[in-house]
MDTraj code that builds the backbone (N, CA, C; nanometers):
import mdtraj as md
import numpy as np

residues = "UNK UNK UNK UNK UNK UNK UNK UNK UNK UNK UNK UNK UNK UNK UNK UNK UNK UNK UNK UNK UNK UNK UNK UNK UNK UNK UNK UNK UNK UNK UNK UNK UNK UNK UNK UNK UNK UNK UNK UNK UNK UNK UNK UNK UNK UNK UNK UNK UNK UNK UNK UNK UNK UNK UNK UNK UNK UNK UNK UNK UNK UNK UNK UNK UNK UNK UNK UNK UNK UNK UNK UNK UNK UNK UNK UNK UNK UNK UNK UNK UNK UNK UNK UNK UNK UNK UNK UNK UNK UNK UNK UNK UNK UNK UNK UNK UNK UNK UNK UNK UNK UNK UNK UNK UNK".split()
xyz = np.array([
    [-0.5379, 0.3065, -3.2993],
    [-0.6118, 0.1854, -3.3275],
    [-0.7587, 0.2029, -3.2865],
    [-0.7822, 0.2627, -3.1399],
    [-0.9263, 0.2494, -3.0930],
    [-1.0132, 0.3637, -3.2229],
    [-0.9183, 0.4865, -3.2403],
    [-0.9670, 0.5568, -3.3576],
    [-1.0084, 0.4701, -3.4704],
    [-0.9395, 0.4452, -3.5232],
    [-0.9849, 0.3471, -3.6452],
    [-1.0950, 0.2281, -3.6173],
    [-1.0977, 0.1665, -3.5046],
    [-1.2054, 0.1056, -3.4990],
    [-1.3887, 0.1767, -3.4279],
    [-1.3491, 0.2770, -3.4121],
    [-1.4367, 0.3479, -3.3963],
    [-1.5091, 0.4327, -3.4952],
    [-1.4197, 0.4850, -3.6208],
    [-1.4395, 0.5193, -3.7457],
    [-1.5332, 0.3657, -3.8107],
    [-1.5040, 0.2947, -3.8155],
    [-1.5315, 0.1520, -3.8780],
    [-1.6961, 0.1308, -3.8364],
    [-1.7206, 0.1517, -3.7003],
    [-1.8179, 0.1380, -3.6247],
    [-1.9076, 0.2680, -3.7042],
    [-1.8469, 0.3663, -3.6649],
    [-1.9713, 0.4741, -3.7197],
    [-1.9654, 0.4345, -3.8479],
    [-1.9187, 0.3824, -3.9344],
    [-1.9080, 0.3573, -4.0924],
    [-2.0217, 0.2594, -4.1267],
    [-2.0678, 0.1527, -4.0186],
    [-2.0715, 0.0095, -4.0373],
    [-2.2134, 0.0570, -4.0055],
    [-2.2421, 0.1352, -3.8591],
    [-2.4029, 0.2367, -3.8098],
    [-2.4689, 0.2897, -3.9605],
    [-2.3980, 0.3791, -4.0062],
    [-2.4429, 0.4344, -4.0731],
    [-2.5123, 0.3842, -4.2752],
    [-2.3958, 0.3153, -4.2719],
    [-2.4258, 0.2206, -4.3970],
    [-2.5529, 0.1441, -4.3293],
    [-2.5944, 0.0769, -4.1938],
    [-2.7235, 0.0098, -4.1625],
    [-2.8135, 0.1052, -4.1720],
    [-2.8230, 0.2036, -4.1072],
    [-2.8844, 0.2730, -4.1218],
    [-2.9979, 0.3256, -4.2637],
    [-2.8897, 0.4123, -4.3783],
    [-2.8967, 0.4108, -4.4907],
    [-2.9561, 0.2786, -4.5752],
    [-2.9181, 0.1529, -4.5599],
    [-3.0043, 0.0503, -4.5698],
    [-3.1729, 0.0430, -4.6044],
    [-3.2381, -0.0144, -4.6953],
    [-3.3680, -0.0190, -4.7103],
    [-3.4290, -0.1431, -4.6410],
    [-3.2836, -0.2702, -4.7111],
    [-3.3048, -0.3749, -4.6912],
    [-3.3208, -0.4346, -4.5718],
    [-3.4166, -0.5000, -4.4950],
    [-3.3580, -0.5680, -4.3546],
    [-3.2672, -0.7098, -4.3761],
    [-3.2646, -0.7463, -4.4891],
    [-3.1383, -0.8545, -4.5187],
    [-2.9886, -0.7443, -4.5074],
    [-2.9857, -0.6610, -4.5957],
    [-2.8392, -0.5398, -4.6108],
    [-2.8285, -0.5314, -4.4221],
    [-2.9428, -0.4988, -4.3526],
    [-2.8779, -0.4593, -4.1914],
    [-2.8951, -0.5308, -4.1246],
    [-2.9147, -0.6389, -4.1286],
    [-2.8689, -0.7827, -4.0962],
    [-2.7440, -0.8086, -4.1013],
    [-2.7201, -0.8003, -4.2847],
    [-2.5861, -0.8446, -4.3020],
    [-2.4399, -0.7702, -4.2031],
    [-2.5320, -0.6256, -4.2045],
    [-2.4288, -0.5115, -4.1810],
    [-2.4152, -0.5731, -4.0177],
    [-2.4981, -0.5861, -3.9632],
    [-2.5243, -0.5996, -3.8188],
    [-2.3968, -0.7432, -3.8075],
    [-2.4094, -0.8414, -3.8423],
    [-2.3270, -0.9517, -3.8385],
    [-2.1967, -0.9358, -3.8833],
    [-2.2018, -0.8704, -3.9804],
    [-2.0315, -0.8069, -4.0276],
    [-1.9481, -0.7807, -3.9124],
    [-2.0844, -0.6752, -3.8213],
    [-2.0166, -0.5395, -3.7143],
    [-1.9946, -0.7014, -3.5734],
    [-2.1056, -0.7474, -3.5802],
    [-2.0639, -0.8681, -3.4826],
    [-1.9258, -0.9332, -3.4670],
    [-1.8834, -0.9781, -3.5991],
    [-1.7692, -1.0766, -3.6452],
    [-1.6884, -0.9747, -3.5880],
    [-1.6352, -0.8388, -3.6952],
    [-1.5701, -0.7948, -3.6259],
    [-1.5224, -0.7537, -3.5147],
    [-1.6129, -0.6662, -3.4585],
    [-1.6038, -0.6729, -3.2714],
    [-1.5346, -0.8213, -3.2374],
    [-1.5493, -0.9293, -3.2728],
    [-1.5371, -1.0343, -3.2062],
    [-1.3516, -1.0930, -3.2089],
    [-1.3573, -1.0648, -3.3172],
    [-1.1771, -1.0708, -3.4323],
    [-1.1252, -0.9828, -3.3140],
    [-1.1517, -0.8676, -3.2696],
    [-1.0636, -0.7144, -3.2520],
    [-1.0851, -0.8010, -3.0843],
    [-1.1916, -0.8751, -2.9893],
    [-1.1308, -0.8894, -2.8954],
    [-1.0726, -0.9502, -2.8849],
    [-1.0388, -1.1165, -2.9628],
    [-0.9604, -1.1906, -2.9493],
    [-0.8005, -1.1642, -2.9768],
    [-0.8139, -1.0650, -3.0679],
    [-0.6649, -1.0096, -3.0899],
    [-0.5720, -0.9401, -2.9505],
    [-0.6860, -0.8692, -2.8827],
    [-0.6430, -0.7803, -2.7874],
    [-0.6694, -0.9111, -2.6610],
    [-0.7259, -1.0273, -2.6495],
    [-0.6950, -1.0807, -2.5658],
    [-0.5473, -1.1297, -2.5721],
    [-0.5028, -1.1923, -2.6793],
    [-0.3751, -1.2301, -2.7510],
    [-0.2884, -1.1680, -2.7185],
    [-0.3279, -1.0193, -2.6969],
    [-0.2033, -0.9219, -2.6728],
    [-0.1620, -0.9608, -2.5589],
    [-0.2986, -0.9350, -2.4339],
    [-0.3118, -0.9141, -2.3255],
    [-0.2151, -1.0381, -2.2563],
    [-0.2330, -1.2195, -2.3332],
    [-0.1977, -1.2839, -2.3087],
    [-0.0258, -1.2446, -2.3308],
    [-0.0100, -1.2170, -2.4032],
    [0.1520, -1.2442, -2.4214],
    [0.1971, -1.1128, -2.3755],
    [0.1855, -0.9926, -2.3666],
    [0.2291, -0.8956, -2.2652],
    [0.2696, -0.9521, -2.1251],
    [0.1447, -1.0438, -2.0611],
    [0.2046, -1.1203, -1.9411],
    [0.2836, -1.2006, -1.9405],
    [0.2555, -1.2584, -2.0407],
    [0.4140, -1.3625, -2.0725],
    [0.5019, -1.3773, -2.0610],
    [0.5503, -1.2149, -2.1241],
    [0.6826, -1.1208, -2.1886],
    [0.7341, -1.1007, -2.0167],
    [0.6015, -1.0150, -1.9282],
    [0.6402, -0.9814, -1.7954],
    [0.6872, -1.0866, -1.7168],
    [0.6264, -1.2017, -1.7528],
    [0.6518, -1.2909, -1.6285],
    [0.8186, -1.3740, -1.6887],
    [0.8487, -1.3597, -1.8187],
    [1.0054, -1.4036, -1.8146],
    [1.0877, -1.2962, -1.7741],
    [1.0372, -1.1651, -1.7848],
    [1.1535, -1.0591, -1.7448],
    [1.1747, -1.0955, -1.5665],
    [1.0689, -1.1067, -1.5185],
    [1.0589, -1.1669, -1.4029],
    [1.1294, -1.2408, -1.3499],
    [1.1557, -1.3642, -1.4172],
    [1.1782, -1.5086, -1.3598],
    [1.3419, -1.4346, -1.3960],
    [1.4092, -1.3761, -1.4817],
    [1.5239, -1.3386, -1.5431],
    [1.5825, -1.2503, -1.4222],
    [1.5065, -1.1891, -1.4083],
    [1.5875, -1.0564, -1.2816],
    [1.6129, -1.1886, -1.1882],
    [1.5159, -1.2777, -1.1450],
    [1.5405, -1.3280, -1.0475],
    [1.6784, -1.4393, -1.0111],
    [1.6477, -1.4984, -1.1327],
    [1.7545, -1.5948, -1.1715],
    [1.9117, -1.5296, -1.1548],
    [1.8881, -1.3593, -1.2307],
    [1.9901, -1.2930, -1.2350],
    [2.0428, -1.2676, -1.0602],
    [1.9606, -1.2061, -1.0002],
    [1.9836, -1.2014, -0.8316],
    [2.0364, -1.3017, -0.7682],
    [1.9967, -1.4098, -0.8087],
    [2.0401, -1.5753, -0.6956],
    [2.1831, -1.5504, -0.7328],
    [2.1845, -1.5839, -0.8840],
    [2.3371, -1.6164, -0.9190],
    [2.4234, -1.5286, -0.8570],
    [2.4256, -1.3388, -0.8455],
    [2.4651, -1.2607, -0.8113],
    [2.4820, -1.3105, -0.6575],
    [2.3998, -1.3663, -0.5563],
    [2.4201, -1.3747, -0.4187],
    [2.4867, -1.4695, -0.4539],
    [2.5049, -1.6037, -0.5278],
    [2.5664, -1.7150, -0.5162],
    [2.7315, -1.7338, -0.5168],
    [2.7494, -1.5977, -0.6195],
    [2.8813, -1.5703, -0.6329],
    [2.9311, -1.4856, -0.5269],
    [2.8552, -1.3307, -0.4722],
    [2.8823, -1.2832, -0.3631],
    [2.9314, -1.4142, -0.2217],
    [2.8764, -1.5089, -0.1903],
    [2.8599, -1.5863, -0.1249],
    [2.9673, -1.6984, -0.1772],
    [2.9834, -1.7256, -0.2463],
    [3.1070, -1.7994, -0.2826],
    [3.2933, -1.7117, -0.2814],
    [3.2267, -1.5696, -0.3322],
    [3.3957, -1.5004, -0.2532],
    [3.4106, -1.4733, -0.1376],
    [3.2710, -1.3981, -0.0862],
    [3.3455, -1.4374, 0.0806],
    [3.3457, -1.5715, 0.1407],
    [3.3608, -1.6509, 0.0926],
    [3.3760, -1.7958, 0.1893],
    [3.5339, -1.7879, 0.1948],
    [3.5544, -1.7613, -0.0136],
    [3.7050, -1.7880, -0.0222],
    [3.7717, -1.6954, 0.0656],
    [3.7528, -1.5561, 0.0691],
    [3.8061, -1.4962, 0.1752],
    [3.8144, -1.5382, 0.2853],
    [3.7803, -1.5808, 0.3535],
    [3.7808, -1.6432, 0.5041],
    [3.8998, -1.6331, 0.5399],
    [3.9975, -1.7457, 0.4968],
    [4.1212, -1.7996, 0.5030],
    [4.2241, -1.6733, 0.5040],
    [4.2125, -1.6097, 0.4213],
    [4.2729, -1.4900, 0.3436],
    [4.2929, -1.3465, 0.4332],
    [4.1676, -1.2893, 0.4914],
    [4.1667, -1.1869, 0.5655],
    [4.1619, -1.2478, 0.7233],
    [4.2230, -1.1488, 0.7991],
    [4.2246, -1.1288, 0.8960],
    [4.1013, -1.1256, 0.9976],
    [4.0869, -1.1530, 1.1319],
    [3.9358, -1.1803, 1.1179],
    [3.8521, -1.0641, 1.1649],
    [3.8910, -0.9386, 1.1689],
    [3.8224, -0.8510, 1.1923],
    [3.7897, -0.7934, 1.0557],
    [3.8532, -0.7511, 0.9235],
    [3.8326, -0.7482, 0.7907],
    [3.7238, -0.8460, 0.7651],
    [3.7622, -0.9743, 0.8009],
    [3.6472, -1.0876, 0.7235],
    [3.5101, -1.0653, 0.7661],
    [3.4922, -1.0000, 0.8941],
    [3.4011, -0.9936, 1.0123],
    [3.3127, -0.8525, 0.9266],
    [3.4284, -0.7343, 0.8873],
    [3.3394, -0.6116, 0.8216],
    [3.2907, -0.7319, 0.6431],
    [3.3741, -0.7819, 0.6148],
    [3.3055, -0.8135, 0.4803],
    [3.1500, -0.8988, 0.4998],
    [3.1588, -1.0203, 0.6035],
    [3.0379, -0.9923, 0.6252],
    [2.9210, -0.9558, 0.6960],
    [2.9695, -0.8741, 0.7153],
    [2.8668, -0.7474, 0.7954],
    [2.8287, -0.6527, 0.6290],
    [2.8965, -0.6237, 0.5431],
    [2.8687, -0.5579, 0.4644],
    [2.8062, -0.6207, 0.3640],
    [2.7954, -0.7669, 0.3387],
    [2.6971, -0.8740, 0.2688],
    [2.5690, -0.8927, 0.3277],
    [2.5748, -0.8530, 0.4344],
    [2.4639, -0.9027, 0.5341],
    [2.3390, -0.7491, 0.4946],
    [2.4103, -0.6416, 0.4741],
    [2.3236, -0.4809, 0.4949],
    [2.2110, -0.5750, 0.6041],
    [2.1235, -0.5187, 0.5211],
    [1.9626, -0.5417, 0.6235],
    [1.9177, -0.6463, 0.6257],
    [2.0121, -0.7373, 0.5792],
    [1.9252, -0.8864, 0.5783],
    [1.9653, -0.9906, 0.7523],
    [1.8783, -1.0276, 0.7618],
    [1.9111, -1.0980, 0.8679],
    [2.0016, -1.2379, 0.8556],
    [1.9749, -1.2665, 0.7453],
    [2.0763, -1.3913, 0.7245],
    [2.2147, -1.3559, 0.6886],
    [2.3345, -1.4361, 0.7285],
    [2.4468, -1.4487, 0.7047],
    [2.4799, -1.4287, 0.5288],
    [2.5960, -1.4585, 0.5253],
    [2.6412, -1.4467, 0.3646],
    [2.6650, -1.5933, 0.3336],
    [2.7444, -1.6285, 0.4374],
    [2.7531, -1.8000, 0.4138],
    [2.7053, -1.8602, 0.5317],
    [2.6790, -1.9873, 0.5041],
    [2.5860, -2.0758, 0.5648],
    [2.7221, -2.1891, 0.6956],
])
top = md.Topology()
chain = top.add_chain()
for i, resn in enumerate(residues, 1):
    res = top.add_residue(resn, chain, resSeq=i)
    for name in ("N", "CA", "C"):
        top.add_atom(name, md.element.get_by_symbol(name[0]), res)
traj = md.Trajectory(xyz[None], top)
């Protein structure tokens, strides 16, 4: 893409150039304006919705994580009852790894 708009540019120089008219490199000059102007708004556009795109993948992992602890955290409760309390004691110790908070509240 930057190729092609760089081709365009030397295309757009050189046709002014070649020019006799100062109306023709005027015109040429305002052409090259507009355009430049089109090509940043497009690439702001991009720029905008690239972050966009990032910030739902974002909010998605995250959403995805809670639910994942919510359910982790909802079977060991049910376990409680179930295991023995030195078993229940490794399960949560093994929910817990490096976090300082409990598994259930």
């Amino acid at each position: 893409m930057q190729a092609a708009i760089e081709g365009r540019n030397l295309q757009a120089h050189a046709f002014q150039e070649l020019s006799e008219s100062p109306v023709e490199k005027l015109q040429v000059g305002l052409d090259q304006m507009t355009l430049d102007s089109e090509i940043e708004q497009r690439l702001q556009r991009l720029k905008v919705t690239q972050t966009r795109m990032a910030l739902r993948k974002a909010e998605t992992l995250v959403v995805k994580q809670f639910a994942t602890a919510f359910v982790i955290r909802a079977e060991v409760s049910l376990l409680r009852g179930k295991l023995s309390g030195g078993v229940y004691e490794l399960v949560l110790q093994f929910c817990l790894g490096a976090r300082e908070q409990p598994c259930e509240e």
